[in-house]
matplotlib code that plots the C-alpha trace (Angstrom):
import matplotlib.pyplot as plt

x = [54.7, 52.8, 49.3, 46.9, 43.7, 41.5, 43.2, 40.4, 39.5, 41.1, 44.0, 44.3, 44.6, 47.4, 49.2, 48.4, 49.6, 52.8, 53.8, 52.6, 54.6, 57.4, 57.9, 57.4, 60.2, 62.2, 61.5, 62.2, 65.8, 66.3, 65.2, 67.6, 70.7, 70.1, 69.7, 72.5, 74.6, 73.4, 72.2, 75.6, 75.3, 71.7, 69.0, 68.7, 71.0, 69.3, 65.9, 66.9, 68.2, 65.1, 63.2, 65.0, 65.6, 62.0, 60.9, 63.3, 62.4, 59.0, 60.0, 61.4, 59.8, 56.3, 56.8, 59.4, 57.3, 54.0, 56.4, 57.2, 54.3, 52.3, 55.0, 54.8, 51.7, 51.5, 54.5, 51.6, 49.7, 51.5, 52.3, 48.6, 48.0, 50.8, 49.8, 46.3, 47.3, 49.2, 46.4, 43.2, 41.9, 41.6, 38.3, 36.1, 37.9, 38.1, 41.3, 44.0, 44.7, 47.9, 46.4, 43.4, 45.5, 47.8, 45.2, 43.1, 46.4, 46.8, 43.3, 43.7, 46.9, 50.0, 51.0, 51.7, 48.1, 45.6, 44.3, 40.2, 40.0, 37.3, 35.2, 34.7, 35.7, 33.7, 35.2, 32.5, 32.9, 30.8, 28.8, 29.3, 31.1, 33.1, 29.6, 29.5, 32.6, 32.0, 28.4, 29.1, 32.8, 34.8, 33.8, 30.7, 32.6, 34.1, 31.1, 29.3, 32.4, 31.9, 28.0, 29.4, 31.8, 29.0, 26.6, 28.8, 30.2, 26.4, 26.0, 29.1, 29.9, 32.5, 35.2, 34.6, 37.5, 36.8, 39.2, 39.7, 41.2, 42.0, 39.3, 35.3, 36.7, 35.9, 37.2, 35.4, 37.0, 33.9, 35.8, 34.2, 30.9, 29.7, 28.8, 24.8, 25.6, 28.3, 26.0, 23.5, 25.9, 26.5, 23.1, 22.5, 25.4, 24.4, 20.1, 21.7, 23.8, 21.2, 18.6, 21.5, 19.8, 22.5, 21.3, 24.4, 23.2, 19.9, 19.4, 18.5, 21.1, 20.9, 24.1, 24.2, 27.4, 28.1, 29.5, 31.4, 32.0, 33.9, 33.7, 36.7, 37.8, 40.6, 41.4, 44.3, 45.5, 44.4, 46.2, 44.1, 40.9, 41.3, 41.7, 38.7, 36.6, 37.4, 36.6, 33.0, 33.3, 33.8, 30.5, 28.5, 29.2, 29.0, 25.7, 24.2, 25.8, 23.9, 23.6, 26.1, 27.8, 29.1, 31.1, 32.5, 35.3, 35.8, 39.3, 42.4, 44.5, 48.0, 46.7, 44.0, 40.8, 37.5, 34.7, 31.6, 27.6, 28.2, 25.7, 24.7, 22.2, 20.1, 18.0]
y = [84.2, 86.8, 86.7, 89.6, 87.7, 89.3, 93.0, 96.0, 98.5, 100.5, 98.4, 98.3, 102.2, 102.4, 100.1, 101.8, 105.2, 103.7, 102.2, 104.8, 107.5, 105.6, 105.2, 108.5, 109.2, 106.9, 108.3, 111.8, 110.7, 108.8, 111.6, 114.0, 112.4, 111.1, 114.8, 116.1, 113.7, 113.6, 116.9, 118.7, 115.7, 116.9, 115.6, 112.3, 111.0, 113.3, 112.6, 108.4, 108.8, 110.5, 107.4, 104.8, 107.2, 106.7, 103.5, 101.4, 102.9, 101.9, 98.4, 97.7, 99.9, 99.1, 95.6, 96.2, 98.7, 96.8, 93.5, 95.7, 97.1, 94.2, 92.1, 95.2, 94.9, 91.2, 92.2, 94.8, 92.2, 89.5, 92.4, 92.8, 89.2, 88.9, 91.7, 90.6, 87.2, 88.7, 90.6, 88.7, 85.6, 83.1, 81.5, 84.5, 87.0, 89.4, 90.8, 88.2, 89.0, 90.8, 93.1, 93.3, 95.3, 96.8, 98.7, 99.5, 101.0, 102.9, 104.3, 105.5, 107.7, 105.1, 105.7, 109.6, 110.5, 112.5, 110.2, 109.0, 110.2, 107.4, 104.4, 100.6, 97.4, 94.1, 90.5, 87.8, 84.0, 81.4, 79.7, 76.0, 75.4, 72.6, 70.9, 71.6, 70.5, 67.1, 66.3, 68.0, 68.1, 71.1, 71.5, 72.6, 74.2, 76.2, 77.2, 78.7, 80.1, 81.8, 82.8, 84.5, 86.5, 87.8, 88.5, 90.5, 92.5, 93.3, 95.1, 97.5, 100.8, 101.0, 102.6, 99.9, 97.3, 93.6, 90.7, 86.9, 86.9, 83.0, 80.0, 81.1, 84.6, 87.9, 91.5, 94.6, 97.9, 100.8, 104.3, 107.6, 105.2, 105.8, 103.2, 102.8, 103.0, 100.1, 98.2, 98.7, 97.6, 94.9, 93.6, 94.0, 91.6, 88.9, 88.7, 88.4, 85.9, 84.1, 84.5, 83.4, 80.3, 77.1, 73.7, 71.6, 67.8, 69.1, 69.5, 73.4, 74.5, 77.8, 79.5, 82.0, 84.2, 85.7, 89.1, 91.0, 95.3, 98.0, 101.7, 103.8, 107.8, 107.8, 104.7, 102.7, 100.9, 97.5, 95.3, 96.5, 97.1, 93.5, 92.3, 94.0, 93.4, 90.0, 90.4, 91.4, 88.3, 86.2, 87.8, 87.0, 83.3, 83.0, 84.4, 81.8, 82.7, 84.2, 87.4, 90.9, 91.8, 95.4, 98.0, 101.5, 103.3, 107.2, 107.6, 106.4, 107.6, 105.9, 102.5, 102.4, 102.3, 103.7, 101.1, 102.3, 100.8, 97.8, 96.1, 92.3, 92.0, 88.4, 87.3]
z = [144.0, 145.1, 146.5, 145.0, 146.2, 148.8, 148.1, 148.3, 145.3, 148.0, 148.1, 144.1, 144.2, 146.3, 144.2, 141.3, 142.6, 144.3, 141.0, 139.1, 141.4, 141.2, 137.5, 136.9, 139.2, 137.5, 134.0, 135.3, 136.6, 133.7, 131.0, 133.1, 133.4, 129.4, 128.3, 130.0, 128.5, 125.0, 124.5, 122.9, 120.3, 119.4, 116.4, 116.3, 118.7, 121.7, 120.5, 121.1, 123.8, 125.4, 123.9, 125.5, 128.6, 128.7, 127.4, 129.7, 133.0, 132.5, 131.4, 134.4, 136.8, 136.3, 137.7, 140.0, 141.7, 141.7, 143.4, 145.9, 146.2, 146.9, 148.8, 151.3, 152.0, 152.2, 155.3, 156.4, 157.0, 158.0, 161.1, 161.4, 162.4, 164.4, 166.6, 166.6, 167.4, 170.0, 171.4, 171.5, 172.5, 169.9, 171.2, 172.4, 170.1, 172.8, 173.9, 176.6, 179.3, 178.7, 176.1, 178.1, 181.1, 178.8, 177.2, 180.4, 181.6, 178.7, 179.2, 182.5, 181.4, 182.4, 178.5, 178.8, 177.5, 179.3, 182.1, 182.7, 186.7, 187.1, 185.7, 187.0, 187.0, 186.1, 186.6, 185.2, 185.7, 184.5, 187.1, 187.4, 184.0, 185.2, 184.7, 181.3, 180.2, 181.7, 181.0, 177.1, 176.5, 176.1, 172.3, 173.9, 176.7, 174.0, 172.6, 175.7, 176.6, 172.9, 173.6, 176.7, 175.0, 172.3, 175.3, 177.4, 173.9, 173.1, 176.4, 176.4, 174.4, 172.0, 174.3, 177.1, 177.0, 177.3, 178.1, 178.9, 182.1, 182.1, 181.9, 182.0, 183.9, 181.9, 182.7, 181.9, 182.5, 181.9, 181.5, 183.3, 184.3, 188.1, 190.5, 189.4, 185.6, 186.2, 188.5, 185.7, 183.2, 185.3, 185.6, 181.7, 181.3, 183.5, 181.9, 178.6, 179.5, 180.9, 178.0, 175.5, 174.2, 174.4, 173.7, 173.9, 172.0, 171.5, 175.4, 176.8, 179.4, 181.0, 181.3, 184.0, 185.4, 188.5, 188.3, 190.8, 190.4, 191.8, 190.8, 191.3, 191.6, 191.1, 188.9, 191.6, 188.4, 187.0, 189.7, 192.8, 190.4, 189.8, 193.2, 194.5, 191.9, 192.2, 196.2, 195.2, 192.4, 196.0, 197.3, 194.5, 194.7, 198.1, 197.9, 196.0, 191.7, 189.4, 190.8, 191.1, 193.6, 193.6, 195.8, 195.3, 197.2, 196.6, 197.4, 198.0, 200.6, 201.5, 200.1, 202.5, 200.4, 202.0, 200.9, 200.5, 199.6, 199.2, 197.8, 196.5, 194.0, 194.4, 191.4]

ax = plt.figure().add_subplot(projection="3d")
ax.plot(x, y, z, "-o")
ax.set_aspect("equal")
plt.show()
């Protein structure tokens, strides 16, 4: 059986075209080799062989090519969701953690393409979600950890990336954006969180993160953006949660890094 629910006007076009191409084609063949073998016989024998030369082709092409047609793009996508599945985080819908630095290695040029020569790094964790998962349950676990998500996605561009680094931990990687744009960024991220209304059982609970930043030029590559974005993640717990924490470096010079304005942000 196959499945032509769900397919697009779009979608119905190509099929037409593919299995109109294709019978055509196979008309054309057909027609050909017929007349070059019945055309020294002539009248009627030529012109019935040009009717069933082209009455049979389309007999059996027009189904055959919309079948293959159609179970080609059910493989399409059935590849689709496979690489989506592969790629993004079932719960938050944003991207794992192995597409997440992947792609954020891709973006700074690792792939062979032109390379961004700076931008920032975000890692986000939820304060104190242990708490919620064992005064709620981690139903409602799951859904803050899915108002999070939506929060932080509202507050970035389209050519930022956004993963799920493991647990309540978010990445951000924010291409060609300077220290005070990040830190701004930053800040954005962790009000809307906080204003993200979440009344697990009919009880208000404020969810707030703590979110520590680096800004880089050059880009060091995701590993050592990680680690000290993650140092500044440290800072912003220690100082109390709920707040940023952010630091920049401006160069790296035989892997000593030169830190520079660092800066906690208290709320």
């Amino acid at each position: 059986m196959v499945d032509v629910k769900g397919i697009s006007k779009h979608g119905w076009r190509q099929l037409a075209a593919w299995t109109g191409f294709g019978t055509l084609g196979c008309v054309a063949v057909s027609a050909a080799i017929n007349f070059m073998v019945f055309m020294r016989m002539g009248g009627e024998s030529l012109h019935l062989s040009m009717v069933s030369a082209t009455i049979i082709p389309v007999i059996l092409a027009v189904p055959l090519f919309s079948y293959l047609t159609l179970k080609l793009r059910e493989l399409a996508v059935a590849n689709h969701k496979l690489e989506d599945a592969a790629t993004t985080d079932r719960l938050t819908m944003c991207l794992n953690r192995t597409a997440f630095a992947a792609m954020v290695e891709a973006r700074m040029g690792r792939d062979g393409r032109a390379a961004c020569s700076r931008g920032s790094f975000l890692v986000i964790d939820a304060d104190h979600f242990k708490a919620v998962n064992d005064r709620y349950g981690h139903d409602q676990g799951d859904e803050a950890l899915q108002l999070i998500s939506a929060a932080i996605k509202s507050a970035l561009r389209s050519d930022d990336l956004f993963g799920r680094l493991g647990g309540e931990e978010f990445g951000v990687f924010l291409p060609g954006t300077s220290e005070t744009d990040a830190a701004g960024v930053a800040e954005r991220i962790r009000a809307k969180i906080k204003a993200t209304s979440f009344r697990p059982d009919g009880n208000e609970h404020v969810l707030t993160v703590s979110v520590g930043g680096a800004a880089f030029s050059p880009l060091p590559g995701f590993a050592e953006m990680f680690k000290i974005a993650d140092r500044s993640l440290y800072e912003a717990k220690h100082g109390g949660r709920d707040r940023v924490a952010f630091m920049s470096f401006d160069e790296i010079q035989n892997g000593n890094t030169s830190y520079l304005n660092k800066r906690v942000h208290l709320h």
